[in-house]
C-alpha positions as CSV (number, residue, x, y, z in Angstrom):
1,X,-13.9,32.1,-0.2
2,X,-11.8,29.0,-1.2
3,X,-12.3,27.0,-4.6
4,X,-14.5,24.1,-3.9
5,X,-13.5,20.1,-4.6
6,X,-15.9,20.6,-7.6
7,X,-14.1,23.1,-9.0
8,X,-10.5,21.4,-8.7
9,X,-11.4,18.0,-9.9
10,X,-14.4,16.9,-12.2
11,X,-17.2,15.4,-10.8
12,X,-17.3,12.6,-12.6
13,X,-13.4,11.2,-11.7
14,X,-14.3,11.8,-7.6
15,X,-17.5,9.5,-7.6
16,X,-16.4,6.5,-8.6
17,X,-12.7,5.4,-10.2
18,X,-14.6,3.2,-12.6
19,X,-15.9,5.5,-14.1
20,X,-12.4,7.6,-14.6
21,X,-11.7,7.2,-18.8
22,X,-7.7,6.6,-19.5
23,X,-5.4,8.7,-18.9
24,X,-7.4,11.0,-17.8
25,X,-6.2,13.9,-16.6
26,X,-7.1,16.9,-13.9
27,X,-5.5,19.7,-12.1
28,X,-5.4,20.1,-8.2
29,X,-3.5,23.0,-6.6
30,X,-2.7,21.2,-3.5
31,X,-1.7,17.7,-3.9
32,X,-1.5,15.4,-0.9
33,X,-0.3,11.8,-2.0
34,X,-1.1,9.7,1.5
35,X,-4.2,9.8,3.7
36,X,-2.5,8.6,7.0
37,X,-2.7,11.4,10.2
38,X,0.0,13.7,8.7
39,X,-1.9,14.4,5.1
40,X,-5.5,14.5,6.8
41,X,-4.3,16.9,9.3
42,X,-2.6,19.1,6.7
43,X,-5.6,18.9,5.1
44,X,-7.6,20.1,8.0
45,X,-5.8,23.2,8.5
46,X,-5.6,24.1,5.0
47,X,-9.5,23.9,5.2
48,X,-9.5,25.3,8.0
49,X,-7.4,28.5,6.6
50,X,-9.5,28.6,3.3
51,X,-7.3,26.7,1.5
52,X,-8.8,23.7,-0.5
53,X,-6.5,20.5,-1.4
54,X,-7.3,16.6,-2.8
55,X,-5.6,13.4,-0.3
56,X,-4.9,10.9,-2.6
57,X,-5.1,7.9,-0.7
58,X,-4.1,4.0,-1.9
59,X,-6.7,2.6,0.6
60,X,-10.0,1.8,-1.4
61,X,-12.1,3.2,1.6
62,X,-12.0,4.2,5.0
63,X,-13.3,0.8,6.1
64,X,-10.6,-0.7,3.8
65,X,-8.2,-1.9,6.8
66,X,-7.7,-1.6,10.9
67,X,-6.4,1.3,12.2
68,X,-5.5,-0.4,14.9
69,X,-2.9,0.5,17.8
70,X,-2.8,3.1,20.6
71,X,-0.8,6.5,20.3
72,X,0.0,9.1,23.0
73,X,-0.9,12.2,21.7
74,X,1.9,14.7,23.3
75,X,0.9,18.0,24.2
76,X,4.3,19.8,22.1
77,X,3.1,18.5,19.1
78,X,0.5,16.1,18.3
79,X,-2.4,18.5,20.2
80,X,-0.6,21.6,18.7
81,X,-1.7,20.1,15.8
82,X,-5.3,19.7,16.8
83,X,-5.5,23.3,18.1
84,X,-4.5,24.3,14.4
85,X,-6.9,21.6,13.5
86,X,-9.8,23.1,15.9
87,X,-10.4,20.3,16.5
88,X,-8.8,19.5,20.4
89,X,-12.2,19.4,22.1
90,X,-13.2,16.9,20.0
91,X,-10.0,14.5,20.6
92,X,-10.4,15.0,24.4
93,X,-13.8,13.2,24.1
94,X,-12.2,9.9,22.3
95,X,-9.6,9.6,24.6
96,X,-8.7,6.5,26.1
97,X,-9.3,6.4,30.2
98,X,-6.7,4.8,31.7
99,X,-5.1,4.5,28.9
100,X,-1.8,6.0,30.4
101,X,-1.1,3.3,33.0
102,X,2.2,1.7,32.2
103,X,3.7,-2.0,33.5
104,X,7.6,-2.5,33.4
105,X,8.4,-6.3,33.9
106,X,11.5,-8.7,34.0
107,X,11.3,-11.8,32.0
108,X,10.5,-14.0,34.9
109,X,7.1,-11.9,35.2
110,X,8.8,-9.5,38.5
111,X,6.7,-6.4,37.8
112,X,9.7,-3.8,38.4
113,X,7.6,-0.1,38.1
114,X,3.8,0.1,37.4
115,X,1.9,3.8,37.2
116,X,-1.6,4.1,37.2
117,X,-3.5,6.9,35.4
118,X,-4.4,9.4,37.3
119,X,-6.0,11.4,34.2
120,X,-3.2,14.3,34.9
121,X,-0.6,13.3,32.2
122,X,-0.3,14.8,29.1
123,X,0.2,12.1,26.5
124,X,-3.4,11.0,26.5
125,X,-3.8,7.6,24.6
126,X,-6.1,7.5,21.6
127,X,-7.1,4.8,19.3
128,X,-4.9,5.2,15.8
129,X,-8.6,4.4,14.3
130,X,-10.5,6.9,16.3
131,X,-7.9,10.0,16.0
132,X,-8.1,9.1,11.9
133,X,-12.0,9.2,12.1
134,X,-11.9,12.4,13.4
135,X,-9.7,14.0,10.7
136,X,-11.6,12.2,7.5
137,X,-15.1,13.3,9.1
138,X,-14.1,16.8,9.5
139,X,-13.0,17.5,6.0
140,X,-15.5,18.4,3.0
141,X,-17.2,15.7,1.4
142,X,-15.0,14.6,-1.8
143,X,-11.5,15.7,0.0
144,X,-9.9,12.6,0.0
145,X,-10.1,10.3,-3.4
146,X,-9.8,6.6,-2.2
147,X,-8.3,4.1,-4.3
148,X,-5.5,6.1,-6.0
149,X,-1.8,4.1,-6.2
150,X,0.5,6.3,-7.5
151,X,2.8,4.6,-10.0
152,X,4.8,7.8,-10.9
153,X,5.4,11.3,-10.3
154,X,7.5,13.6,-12.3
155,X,8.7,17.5,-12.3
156,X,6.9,19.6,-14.9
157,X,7.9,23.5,-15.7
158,X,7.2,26.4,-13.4
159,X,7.4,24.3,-9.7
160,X,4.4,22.2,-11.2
161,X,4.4,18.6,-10.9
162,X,2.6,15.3,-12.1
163,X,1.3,12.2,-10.4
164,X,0.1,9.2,-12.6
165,X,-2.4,6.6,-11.0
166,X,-2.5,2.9,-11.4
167,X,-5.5,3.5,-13.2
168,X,-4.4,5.7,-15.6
169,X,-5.5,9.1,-14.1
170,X,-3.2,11.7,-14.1
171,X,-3.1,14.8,-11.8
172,X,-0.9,17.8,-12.5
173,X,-0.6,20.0,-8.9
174,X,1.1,23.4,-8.1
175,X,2.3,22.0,-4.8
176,X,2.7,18.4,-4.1
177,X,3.1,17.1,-0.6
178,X,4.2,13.5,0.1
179,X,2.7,11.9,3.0
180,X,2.6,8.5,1.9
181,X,5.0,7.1,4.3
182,X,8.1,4.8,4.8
183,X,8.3,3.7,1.1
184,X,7.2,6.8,-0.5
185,X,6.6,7.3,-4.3
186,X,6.9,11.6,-3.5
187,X,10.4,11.2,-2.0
188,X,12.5,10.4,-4.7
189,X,11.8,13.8,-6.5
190,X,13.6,15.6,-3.7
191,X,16.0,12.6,-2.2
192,X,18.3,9.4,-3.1
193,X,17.5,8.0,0.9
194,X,15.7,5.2,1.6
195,X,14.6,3.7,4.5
196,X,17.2,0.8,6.1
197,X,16.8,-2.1,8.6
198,X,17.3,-1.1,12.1
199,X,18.1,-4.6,13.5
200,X,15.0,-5.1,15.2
201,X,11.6,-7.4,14.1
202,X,8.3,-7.3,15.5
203,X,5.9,-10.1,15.0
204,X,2.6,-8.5,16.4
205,X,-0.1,-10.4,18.1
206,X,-3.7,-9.7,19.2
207,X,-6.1,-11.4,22.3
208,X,-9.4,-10.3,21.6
209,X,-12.0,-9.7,24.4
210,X,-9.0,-10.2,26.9
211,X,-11.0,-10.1,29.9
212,X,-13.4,-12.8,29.0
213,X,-11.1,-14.8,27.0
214,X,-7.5,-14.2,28.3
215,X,-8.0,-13.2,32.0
216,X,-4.5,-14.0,32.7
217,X,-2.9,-11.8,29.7
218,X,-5.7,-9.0,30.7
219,X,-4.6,-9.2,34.3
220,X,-0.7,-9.0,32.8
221,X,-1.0,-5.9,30.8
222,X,-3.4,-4.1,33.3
223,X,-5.4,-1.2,31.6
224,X,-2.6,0.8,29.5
225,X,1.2,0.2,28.1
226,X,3.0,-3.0,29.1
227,X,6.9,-3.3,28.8
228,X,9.2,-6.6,29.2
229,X,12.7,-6.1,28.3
230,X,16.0,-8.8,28.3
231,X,18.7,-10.4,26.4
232,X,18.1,-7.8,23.4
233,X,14.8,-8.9,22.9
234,X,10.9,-7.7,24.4
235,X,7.4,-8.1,24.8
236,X,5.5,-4.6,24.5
237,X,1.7,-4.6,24.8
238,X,-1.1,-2.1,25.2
239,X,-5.1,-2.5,25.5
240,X,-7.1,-1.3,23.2
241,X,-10.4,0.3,23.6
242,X,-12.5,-2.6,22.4
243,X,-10.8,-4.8,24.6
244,X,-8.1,-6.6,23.5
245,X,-4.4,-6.6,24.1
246,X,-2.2,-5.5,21.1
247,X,1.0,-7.4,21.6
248,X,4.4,-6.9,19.6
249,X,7.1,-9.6,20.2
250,X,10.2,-7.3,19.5
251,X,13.7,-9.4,18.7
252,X,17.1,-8.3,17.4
253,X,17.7,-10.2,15.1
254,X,18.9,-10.1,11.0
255,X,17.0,-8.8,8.8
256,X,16.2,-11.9,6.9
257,X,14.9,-14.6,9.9
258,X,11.0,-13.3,9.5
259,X,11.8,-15.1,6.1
260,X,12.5,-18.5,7.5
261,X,9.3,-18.1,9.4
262,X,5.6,-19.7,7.7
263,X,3.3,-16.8,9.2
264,X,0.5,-18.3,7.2
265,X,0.6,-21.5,9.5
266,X,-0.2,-19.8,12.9
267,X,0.8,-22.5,15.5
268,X,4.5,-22.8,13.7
269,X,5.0,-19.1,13.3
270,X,4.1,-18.9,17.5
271,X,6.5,-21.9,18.0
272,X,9.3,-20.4,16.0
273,X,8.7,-16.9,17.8
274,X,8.8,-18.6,21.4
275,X,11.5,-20.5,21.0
276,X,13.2,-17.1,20.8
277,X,11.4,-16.6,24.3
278,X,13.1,-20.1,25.9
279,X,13.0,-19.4,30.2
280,X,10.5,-16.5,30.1
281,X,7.7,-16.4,32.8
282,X,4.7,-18.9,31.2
283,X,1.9,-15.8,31.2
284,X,4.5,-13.6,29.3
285,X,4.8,-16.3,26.6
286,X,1.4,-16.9,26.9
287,X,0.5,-13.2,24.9
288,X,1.9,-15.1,21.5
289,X,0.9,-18.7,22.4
290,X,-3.0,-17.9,23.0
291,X,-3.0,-14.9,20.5
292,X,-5.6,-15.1,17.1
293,X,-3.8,-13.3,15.1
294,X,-0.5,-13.4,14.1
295,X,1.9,-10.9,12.0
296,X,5.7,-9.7,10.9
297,X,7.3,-6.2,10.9
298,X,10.3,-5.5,10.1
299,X,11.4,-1.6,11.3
300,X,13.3,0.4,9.4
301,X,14.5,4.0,9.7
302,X,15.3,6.7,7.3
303,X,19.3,8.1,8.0
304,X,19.2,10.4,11.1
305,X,19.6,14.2,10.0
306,X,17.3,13.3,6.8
307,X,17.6,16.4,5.1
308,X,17.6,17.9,1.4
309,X,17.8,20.9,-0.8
310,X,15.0,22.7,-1.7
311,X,13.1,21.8,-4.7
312,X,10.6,23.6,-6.2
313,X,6.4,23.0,-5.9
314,X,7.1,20.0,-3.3
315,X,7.9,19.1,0.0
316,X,7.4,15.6,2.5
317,X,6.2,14.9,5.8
318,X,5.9,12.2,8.5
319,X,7.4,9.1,7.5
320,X,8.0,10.3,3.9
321,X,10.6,12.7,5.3
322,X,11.9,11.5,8.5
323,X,10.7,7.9,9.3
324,X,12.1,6.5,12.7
325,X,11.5,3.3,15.1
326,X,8.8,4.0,17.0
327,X,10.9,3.9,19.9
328,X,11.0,7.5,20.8
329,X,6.7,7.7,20.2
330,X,7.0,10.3,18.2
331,X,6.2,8.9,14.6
332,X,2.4,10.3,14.3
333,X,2.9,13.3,16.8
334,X,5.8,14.4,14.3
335,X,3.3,13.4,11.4
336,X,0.6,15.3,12.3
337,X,2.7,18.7,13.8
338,X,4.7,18.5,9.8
339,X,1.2,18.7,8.6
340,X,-0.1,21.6,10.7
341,X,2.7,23.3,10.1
342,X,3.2,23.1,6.6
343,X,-0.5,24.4,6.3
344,X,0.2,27.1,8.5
345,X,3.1,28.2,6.4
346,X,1.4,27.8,3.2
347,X,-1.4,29.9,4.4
348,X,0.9,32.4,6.0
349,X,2.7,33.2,2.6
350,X,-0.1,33.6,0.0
351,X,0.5,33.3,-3.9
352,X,4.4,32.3,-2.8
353,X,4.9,28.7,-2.6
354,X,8.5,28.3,-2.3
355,X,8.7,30.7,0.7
356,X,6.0,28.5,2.4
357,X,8.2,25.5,2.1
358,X,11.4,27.6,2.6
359,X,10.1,28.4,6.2
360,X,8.4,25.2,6.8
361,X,11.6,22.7,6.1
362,X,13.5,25.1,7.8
363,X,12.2,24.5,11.3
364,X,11.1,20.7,10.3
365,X,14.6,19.4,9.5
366,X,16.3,20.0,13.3
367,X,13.3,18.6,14.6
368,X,13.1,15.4,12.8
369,X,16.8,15.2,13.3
370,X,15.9,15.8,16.8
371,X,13.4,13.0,16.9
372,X,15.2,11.0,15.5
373,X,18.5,10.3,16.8
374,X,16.5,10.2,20.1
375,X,14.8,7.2,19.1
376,X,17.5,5.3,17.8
377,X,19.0,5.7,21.3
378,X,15.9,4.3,23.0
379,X,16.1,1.8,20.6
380,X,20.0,0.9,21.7
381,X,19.0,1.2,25.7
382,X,15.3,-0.8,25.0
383,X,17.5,-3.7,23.2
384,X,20.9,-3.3,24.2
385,X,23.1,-4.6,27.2
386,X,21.4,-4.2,30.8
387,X,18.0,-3.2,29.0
388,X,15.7,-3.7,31.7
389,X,18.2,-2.0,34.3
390,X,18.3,1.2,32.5
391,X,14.8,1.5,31.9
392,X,14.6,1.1,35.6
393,X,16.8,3.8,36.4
394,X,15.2,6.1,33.8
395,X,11.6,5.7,34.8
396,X,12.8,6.1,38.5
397,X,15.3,9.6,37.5
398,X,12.2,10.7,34.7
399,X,9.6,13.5,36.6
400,X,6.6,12.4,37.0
401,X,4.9,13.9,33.7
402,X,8.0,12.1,31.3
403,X,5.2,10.1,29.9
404,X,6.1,6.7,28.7
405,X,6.0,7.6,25.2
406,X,9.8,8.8,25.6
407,X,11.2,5.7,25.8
408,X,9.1,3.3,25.1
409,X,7.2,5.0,22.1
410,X,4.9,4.4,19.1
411,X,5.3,0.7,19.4
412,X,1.7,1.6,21.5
């Protein structure tokens, strides 16, 4: 049998933070900083292989945010994952029908290639919401501890390390794993990187209940993944389970023109988007001009090849080690296969930590590197000269089981 929660931290400091004294300071074995899909699933399959661990998560609650956007779960490595998990029956029944259609327009609206789903691909869609429901709700009670910003983390002797809390709690840990994405607080104990500008902007829009409210857009997007590519710039949209149409304006563009934009003022921030959109076909503007919501992203990528030299009692994954544009759709696939894996390995090599990591790092870096410099050449064909040509030609050349996710990615 595996040591339970109780055991690892006191009672008291998981109930409720307010109640945590300053300063106050426990011991978990495992230590996963981040409580995205990567850490849950690592956490899964430690559970699964009677290993306990504690997510230390920033959110305040599961409920704290959306989860929102669609992700293609690919059969090499995101349902791996869930077989590790056990849990790829379960995933099967939240899957979104239809979900795999995909649209490829020109900016005067010409629908170039559309695919229907014909439920035998095997990137099934899922809801980033629903696919992080299932992971939280099949971990013990007390796993993840909500609420914790970590404001500092620190080598100690023997591979140990410490994590210090914004509210004063401290956690010493035997093996620390960062999964707390792009901006990472883990990182810098094992790398100098840090993540860079890759040229391109998103300013993200929603249409909620698209079919009552935005016929036209609902009609435009169709039932899946929606693509619009020209003069280095694009409209990318998928529906969402509950009905609406998740829309991200995409523009090349410096890093600081979000800047000049007032996103707080909604009808300005649309008019200074659009006007990047000047000659486009009237519905395709129409997915920022009728939108509710409006907000800016700027993407930025980790150095391809991110690699580093083994340092003892810790280790990343997903985003913390190898973040990418979501232009190869491989972000939270990756994430989720660094976090089966690394459990595997950790389970495979008891009482030896640093041969766990050895082994796991060693087949994680050529993958990332892998991942990665594939999607910063989707991102050079999606944004680059003749844009909308080549993604012709490589739909029409790709078999019929490529998936859309290869190109077009976690944008979904």
């Amino acid at each position: 049998m595996f040591a339970t929660v109780d055991a690892v931290l006191p009672r008291r400091s998981r109930r409720s933070p307010a109640l945590r004294s300053p300063m106050s300071t426990s011991h978990s074995p495992v230590a996963i900083v981040g409580g995205g899909l990567g850490g849950l699933t690592a956490a899964r399959v430690l559970h699964v292989n009677g290993i306990e661990s504690a997510v230390f998560e920033l959110e305040a609650s599961p409920a704290a945010r959306t989860q929102g956007g669609m992700l293609d779960i690919h059969a090499a490595n995101g349902q791996k994952a869930l077989h590790a998990a056990g849990l790829h029956d379960d995933f099967l029944k939240i899957v979104h029908v239809g979900g795999e259609s995909m649209r490829l327009l020109g900016p005067d609206g010409t629908v170039h290639m559309a695919e229907e789903d014909d439920g035998s691909g095997e990137r099934p869609e899922v809801d980033r919401g629903d696919l992080r429901d299932l992971l939280l709700n099949s971990l013990p009670e007390g796993t993840v501890r909500w609420g914790r910003k970590v404001t500092g983390t620190r080598a100690l002797d023997g591979g140990r390390h410490e994590v210090t809390f914004a509210d004063g709690s401290v956690v010493t840990t035997d093996l620390l794993i960062g999964a707390d994405g792009a901006w990472s607080r883990v990182r810098p104990l094992v790398s100098d990187a840090k993540p860079a500008y890759t040229g391109i902007s998103f300013v993200e829009t929603d249409l909620l209940e698209a079919d009552t409210r935005h016929p036209r857009g609902a009609a435009l997007v169709g039932d899946g993944f929606f693509i619009c590519l020209g003069d280095e710039r694009g409209i990318l949209a998928h529906r969402e389970t509950d009905g609406s149409l998740h829309v991200y304006t995409a523009l090349r563009t410096d890093e600081g023109w979000l800047d000049t934009v007032d996103f707080t003022d909604h009808a300005a921030a649309k008019a200074a988007v659009l006007s990047r959109f000047e000659g486009w076909d009237d519905g395709l503007r129409a997915l920022v001009a009728d939108a509710e919501t409006i907000t800016p992203r700027r993407i930025h990528a980790l150095p391809t090849g991110h690699r580093w030299e083994r340092v003892p009692g810790v280790t990343l994954l997903g985003d913390a080690a190898h973040l990418m544009s979501p232009f190869a759709g491989e972000g939270a696939n990756l994430a989720m296969l660094d976090g089966a894996e690394l459990a595997l390995a950790v389970a495979a090599h008891p009482g030896d930590t640093e041969a766990a990591l050895a082994a796991y790092e060693q087949a994680l870096f050529p993958r990332s590197e892998a991942s990665a410099a594939e999607s910063a050449a989707s991102l050079e064909t999606m944004f680059g000269p003749r844009a909308l040509e080549r993604m012709v030609e490589f739909f029409a050349a790709a078999p019929d089981d490529a998936g859309t996710g290869d190109q077009a990615g976690e944008a979904r």
